[in-house]
C-alpha positions, 0 to 999 in steps of 0.5 A: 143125186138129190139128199132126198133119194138116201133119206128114205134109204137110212130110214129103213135102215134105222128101222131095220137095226132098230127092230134087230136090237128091239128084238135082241134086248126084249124077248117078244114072243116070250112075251107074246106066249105069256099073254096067251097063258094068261100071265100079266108080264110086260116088255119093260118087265123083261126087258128089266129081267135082262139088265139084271143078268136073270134069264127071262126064258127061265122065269117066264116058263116058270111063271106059265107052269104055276099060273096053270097050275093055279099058284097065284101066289108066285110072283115074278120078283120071287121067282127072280130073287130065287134064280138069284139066289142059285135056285132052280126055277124049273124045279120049283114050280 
């Protein structure tokens, strides 16, 4: 067979591992909850949270709780540096 009958073959391939770990690493429909609640958190933000071993389905449910609850003044970085420090998220807010 002709190189050019696989290369189409590995491209979905790589595609297909690619949106598995895209999806393992950042939680997206997370994400995509948080837009329609309204709180502005991005994917890298997320993803960030992961690297640094904070749970983002804790902290964004957290940051829904407060925005519709009208506590603009919590922020992401309290909320994690509130985890961090053994706190309970869900408590607080």
């Amino acid at each position: 067979m002709e190189s050019s009958f696989y290369l189409p073959i590995f491209l979905i391939a790589g595609g297909i591992i690619f949106l598995i770990i895209f999806f393992h690493y950042v939680p997206f429909f997370l994400w995509l909850s948080a837009k329609v609640s309204g709180v502005n958190i991005s994917l890298i933000q997320l993803f960030l949270m992961r690297i640094r071993n904070v749970p983002p389905y804790i902290i964004v449910p957290g940051m829904i709780e407060a925005h519709k609850a009208g506590l603009k003044n919590i922020t992401r970085d309290e909320l994690e540096a509130h985890y961090l420090a053994g706190g309970h998220v869900d408590k607080v807010v």
